[in-house]
C-alpha positions in Angstrom: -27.0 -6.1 -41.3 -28.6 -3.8 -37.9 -29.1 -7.4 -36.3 -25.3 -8.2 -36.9 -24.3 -4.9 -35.7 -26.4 -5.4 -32.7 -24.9 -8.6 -31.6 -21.6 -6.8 -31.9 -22.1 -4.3 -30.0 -23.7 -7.0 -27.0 -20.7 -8.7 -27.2 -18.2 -5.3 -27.1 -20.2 -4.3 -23.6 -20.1 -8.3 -22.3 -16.3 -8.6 -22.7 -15.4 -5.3 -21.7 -15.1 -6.1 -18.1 -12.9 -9.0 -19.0 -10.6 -6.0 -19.9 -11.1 -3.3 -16.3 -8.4 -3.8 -14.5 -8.0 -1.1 -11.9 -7.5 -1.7 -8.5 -10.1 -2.0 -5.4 -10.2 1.5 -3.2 -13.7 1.0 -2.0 -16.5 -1.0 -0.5 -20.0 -1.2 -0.6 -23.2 -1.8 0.7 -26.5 -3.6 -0.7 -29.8 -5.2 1.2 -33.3 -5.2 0.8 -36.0 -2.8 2.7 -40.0 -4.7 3.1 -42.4 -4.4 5.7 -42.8 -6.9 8.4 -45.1 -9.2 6.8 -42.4 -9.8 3.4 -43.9 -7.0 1.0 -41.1 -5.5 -0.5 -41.0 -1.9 -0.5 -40.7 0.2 -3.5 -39.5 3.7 -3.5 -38.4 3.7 0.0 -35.3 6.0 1.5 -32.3 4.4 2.4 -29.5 7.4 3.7 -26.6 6.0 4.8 -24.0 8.0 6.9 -20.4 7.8 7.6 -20.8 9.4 10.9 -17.2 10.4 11.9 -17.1 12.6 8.7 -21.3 13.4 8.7 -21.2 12.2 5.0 -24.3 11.0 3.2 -25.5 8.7 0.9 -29.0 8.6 -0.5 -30.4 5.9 -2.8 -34.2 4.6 -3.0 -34.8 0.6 -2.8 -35.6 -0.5 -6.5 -37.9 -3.6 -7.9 -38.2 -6.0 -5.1 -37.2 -3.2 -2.8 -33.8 -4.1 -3.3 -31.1 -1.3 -2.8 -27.0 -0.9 -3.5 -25.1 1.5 -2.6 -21.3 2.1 -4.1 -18.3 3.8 -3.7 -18.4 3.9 -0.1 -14.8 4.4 2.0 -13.7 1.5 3.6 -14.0 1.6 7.1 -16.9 2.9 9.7 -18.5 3.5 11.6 -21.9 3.9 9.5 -25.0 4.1 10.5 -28.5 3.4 8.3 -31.5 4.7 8.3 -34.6 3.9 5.5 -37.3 5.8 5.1 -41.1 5.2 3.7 -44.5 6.8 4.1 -47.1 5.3 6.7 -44.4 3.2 7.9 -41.6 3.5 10.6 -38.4 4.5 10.0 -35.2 1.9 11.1 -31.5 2.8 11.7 -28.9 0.7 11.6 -25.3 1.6 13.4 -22.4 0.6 14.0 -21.2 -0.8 10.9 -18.0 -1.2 9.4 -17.0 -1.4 5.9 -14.2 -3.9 4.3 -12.1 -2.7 1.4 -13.1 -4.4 -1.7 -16.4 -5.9 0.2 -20.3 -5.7 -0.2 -22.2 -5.2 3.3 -25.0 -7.1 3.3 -28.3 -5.1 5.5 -31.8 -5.9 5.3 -34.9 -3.9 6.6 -38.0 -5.1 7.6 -40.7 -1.4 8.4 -43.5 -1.7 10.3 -46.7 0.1 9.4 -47.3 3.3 11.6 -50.7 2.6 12.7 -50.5 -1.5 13.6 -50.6 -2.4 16.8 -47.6 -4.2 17.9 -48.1 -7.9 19.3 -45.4 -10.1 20.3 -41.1 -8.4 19.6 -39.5 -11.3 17.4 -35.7 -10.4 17.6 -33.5 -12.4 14.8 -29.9 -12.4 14.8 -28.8 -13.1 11.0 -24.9 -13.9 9.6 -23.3 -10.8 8.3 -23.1 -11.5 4.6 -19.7 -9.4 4.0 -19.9 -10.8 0.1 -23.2 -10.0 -1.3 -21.6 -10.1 -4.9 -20.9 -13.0 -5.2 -17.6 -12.0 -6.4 -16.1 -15.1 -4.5 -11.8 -15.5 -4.4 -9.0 -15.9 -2.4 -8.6 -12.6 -0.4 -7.5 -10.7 3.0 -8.2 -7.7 4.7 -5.9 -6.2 7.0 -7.7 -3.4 8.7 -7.0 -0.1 11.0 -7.7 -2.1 14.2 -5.7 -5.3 12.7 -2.7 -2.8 12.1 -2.6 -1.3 15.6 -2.1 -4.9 17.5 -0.1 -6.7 14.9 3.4 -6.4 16.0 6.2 -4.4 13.1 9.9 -4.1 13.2 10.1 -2.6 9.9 7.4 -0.9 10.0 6.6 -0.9 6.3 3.7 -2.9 5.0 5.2 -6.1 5.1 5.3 -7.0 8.3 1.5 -7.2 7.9 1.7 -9.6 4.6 2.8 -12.3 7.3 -0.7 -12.1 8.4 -1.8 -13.6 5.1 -2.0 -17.2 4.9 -0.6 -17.6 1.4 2.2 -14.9 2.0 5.8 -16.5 2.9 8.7 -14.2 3.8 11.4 -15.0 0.6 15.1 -15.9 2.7 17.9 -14.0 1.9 16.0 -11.3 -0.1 15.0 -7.9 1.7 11.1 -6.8 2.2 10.4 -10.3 -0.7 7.2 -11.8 -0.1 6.2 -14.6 -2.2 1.8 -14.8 -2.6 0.6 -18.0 -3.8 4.1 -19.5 -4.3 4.7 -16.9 -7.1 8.1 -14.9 -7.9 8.2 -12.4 -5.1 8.3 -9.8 -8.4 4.7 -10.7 -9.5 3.0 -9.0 -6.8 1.5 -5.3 -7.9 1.4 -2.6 -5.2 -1.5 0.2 -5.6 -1.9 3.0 -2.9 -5.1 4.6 -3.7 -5.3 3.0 -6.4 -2.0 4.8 -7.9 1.0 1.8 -9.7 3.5 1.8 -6.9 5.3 -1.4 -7.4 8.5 -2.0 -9.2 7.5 -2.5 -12.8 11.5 -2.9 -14.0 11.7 -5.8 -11.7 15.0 -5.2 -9.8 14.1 -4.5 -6.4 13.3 -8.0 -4.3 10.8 -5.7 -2.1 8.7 -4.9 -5.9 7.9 -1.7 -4.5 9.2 1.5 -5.7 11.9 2.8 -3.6 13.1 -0.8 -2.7 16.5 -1.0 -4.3 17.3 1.5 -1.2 15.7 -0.5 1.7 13.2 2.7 1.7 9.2 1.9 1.8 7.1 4.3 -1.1 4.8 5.0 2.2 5.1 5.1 5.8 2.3 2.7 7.8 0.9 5.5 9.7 -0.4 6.9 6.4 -2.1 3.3 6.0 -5.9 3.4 6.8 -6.0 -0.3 5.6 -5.6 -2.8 3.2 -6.2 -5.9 0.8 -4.7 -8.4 -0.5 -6.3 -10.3 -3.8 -4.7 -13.7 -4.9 -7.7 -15.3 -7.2 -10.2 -13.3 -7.7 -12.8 -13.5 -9.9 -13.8 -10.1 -10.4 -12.2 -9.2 -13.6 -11.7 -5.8 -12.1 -8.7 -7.1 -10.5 -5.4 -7.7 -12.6 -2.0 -6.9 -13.5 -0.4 -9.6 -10.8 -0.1 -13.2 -11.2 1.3 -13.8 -7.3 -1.4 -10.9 -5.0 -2.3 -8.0 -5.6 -2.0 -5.6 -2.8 -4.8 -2.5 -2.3 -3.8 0.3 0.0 -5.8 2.7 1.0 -4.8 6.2 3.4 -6.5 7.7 6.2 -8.6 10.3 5.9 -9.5 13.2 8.1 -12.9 13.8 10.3 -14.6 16.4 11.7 -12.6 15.2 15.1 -9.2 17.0 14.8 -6.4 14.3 16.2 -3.3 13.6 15.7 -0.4 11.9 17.0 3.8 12.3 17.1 5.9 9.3 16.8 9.9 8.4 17.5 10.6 5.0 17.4 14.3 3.5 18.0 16.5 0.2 18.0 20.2 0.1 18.7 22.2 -2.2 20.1 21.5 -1.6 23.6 18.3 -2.5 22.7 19.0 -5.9 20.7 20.1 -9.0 22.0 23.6 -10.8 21.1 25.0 -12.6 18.4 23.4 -15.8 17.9 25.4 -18.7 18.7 25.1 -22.3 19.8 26.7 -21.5 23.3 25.1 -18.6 25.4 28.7 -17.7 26.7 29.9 -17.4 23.5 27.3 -14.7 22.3 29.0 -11.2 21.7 27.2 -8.0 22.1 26.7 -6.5 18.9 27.8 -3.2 16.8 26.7 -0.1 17.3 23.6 0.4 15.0 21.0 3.1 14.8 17.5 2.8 13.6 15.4 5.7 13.4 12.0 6.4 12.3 10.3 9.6 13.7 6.8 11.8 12.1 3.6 13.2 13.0 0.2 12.6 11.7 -2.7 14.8 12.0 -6.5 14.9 10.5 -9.6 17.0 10.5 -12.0 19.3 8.7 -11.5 22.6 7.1 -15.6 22.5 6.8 -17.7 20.1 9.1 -19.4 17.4 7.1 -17.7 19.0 4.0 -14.1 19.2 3.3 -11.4 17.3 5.5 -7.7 16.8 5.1 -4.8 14.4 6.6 -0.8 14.7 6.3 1.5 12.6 7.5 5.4 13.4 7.5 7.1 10.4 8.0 11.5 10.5 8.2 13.7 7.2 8.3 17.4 7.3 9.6 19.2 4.6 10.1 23.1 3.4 10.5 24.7 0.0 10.0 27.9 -0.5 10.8 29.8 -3.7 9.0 33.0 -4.3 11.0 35.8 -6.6 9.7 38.5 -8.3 11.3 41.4 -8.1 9.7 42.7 -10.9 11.2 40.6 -13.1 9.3 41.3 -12.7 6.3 42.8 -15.5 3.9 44.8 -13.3 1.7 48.7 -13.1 1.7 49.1 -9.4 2.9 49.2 -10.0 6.7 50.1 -6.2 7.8 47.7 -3.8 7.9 50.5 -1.0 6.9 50.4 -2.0 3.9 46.9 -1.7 3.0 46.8 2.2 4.8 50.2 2.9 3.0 48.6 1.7 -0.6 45.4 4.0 0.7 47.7 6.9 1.1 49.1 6.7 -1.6 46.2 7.0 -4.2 45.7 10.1 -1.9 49.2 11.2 -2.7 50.2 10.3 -6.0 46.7 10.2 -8.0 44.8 12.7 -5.6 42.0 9.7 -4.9 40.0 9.0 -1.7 39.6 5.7 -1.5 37.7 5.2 1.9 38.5 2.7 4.6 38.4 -0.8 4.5 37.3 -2.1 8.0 34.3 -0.8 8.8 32.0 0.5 5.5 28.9 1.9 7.3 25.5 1.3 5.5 22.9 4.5 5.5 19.5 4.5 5.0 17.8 7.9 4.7 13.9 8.2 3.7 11.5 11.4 3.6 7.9 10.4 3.2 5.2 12.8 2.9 1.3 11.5 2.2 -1.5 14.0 2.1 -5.5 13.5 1.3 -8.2 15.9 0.5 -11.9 14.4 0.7 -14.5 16.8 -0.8 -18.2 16.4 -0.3 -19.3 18.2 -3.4 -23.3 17.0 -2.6 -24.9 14.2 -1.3 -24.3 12.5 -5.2 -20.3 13.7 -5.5 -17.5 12.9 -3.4 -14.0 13.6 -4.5 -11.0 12.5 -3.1 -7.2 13.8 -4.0 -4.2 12.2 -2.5 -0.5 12.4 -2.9 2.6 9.9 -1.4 5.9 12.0 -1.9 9.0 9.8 -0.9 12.9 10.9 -1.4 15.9 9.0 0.3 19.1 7.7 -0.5 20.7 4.5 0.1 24.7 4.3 0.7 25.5 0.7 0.1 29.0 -0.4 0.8 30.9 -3.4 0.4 31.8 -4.8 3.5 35.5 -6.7 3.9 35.2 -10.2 3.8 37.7 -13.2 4.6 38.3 -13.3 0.8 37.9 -9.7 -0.2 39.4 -6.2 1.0 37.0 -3.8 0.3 37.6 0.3 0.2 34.6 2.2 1.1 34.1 4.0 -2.3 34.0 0.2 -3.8 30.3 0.4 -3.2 27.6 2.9 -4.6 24.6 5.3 -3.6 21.5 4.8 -4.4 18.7 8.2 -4.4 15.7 7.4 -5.2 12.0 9.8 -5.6 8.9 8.3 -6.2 5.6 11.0 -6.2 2.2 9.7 -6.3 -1.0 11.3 -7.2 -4.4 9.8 -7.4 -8.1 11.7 -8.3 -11.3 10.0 -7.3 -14.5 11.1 -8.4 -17.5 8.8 -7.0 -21.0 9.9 -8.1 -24.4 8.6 -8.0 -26.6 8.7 -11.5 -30.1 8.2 -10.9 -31.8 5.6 -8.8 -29.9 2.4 -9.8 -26.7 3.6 -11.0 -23.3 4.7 -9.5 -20.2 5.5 -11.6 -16.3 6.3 -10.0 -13.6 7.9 -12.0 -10.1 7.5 -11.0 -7.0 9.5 -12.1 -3.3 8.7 -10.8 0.0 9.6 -11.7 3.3 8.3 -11.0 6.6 9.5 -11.6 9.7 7.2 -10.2 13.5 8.1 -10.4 15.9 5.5 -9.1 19.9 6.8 -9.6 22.7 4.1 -8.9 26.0 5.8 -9.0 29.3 5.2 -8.0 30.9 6.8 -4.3 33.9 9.3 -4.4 35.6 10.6 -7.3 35.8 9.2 -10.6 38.6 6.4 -10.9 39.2 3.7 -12.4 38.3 0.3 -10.9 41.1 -1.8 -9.8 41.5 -5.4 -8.3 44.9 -6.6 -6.9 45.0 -10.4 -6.8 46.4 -11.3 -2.9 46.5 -15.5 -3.1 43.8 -16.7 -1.9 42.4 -13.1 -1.4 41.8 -9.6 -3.2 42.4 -6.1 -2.5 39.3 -4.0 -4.6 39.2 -0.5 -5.0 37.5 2.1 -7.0 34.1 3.0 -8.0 31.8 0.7 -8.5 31.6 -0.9 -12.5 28.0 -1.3 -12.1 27.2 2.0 -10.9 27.5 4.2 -14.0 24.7 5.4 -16.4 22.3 3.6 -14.5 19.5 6.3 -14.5 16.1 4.6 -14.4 12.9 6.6 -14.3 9.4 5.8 -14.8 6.0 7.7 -15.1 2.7 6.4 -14.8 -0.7 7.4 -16.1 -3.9 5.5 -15.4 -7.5 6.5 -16.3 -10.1 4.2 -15.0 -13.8 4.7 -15.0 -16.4 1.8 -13.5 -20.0 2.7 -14.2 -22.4 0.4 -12.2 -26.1 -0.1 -12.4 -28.6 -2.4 -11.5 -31.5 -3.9 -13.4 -34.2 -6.3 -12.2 -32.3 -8.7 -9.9 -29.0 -8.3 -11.6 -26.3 -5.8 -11.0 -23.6 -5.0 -14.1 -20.6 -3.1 -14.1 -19.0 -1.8 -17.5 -15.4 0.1 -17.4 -12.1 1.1 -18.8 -9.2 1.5 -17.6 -5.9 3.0 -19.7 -2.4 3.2 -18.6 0.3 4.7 -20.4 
């Protein structure tokens, strides 16, 4: 009976990684330390420090002086430095870190009192994999960002950069990963849910029924994008998953303020076959306009970042009236129907030849990083984003459409994610990871309440009144996650045993 209950429980710990599926936000580093003749060094001090923030990591190298260290944030530089008795010490610098990725450095000390002969300098291939994990993945990172070109400037401008990644025609901010729906993509920032999860917007992000991003770029320290991987920490998508990750701050205050425009002074003309028939176009307006700034409230201890992001933009959808194919010919009697549901039934209508489109986004990303000791490091974030959408139906050469035909669209979406990445003894590491997310996306109608009408016109028709789709059409979501990854090494072998819970 024991020996049954044994083999259960083996099996319970084996297949409970099949079952982790939190997303990546943070690298690591792994390598061996032995002295210049191949002995490998047990016991030895490897401190590894992130030098724009002075935080450190200690581990000692293990059996076959192997060493790992976890939960490291993505990007650089670091530097490396092992330590052992009667021998040399060697640093390392330089070195950048890869969401999601194992950096691969090996050490080779020299004994204190040998006499050096001959200098033997090998280059060897950066093994940005150590794992093993292998998959089909792609990191976009800070320096990436800055030199890849973005007229949205939301994150999937960058998704073109990925080779499996196709732009989805006719459907705003869709990306299609691996040939998948564009919906089976999952979005984490910090490792918090931001994607869709009812489905409706093409974008799959939250905030994308209203053309609004859930976080502005500039908050963006870097980020992955997973299609088939084989670590079974990686899950709920079926097309890529996309890991975010936000700046952080330094003990180097900086900053930057930002105003970016596009009109139609700046925009070239209609396309056409004939260059002389090309027509200037509309007046539009697209603003987007924030500061970012970073530092340290305690050198080498507690840092902070905020970014303040606000999106304006206007787009005009003129009609000609002379196009279209309905019997009613003179304008008159379209403004004198419009005047009088103003008159008679004390309803605003709108107009009906040029039903401008607004776009109006506040995003507002902050991140605490705390170095509790060299073994605990936590990290608090939050991505608050409120806007509102005015979508109109434009006139058409079949349709006549009043302004309040068409609906708004507010939308919130606040974000919150704890980290908590420790180190437990010589060969293990363990992260815990909170987030919360709370999403409210409100359609409703324009104008007063009316009734809906539609005038048949021939070949044509005359629309006014709210929008019938527009009415109790409250959505909102919250999202709880608790994941935990507890990682230790023994022998040659590194395991990894987790949970993670959503409600």
């Amino acid at each position: 009976m024991l020996s049954k209950r044994i083999v259960q429980f083996v099996l319970a710990v084996l297949l409970l990684p099949a079952f982790t599926l939190a997303q990546t936000t943070t690298s690591s580093m792994g390598g061996s330390v032995k002295t210049n003749t191949g002995e490998p060094l047990v016991g030895a001090t490897v401190t590894v420090t992130h030098e724009p923030t002075g935080t450190i990591y200690r581990v000692q190298s293990r059996n076959g002086g192997r060493f790992d260290v976890n939960n490291l944030n993505p990007g650089g530089p670091y530097s490396v430095e092992v330590s052992f008795i009667n021998f040399t010490n060697e640093k390392k610098s330089d070195i950048f870190l890869t969401l999601g990725d194992v950096y691969r450095v090996d050490f080779a000390l020299a004994p204190k009192a040998s006499n050096l002969g001959n200098v033997v300098v090998t280059g060897l291939r950066k093994t940005t994999d150590a794992s093993g994990k292998g998959g089909t993945e792609t990191t976009i990172g800070r320096d990436k960002m800055a030199n890849l070109p973005t007229v949205g400037r939301n994150i999937y401008d960058y998704l073109r950069a990925v080779p499996q990644a196709k732009l989805v025609n006719g459907s705003e901010g869709a990306i299609s990963i691996a040939g998948q729906n564009n919906r089976y993509n999952a979005f984490y920032v910090d490792g918090a849910i931001n994607n869709d999860v009812f489905g409706l917007a093409a974008s799959g992000t939250n905030g994308g029924q209203a053309s609004i991003s859930p976080i502005s770029i500039d908050a963006i320290d870097q980020f992955q994008v997973v299609i088939s991987p084989y670590d079974a920490a990686q899950g709920h998508f079926v097309g890529g998953g996309i890991n975010a990750i936000t700046k952080g701050g330094t003990n180097k205050t900086e900053g930057s303020v930002y105003y970016f425009l596009q009109n139609q002074n700046l925009a070239g003309k209609t396309p056409t076959g004939l260059k002389e028939n090309a027509t200037k176009l509309s007046n539009f307006s697209k603003k987007t306009y924030g500061f970012r700034v970073g530092g340290a409230f305690v050198k080498n201890k507690l840092f902070y970042f905020i970014n303040v992001d606000l999106q304006r933009d206007i787009r005009p959808q003129p009609f000609d009236f002379n196009s279209y194919a309905g019997n009613t010919k003179d304008i008159t009697i379209l403004n004198n129907l419009a005047n009088t549901l103003r008159t008679n039934y004390g309803y605003e209508p709108g107009g009906f030849l040029d039903n401008t489109e607004e776009v109006k986004a506040d995003r507002i990303a902050t991140r605490i990083d705390w170095n509790i000791s060299d073994k605990h490091k936590l990290t608090l974030s939050n991505r608050y984003t409120k806007g509102e959408r005015l979508n109109t139906s434009t006139s058409s050469s079949g349709t006549i459409n009043f302004y309040n035909n068409g609906y708004s669209f507010p939308t919130r979406s606040n974000s919150t994610s704890a980290e908590l990445k420790s180190v437990v003894g010589r060969n293990a590491s363990n992260k815990l990871l909170i987030t919360f997310t709370d999403v409210s996306d409100d359609r409703r109608p324009l104008g007063q309440d009316f009734p809906r009408v539609r005038i048949n016109d021939g070949s044509g028709a005359i629309i006014f009144g709210p929008d019938n789709s527009s009415t109790v059409n409250l959505l909102t979501q919250k999202n709880w996650t608790v994941f935990n990854e507890f990682k230790f090494t023994a022998g040659k072998h590194g395991l990894k045993v987790g949970v993670d819970w959503e409600y």
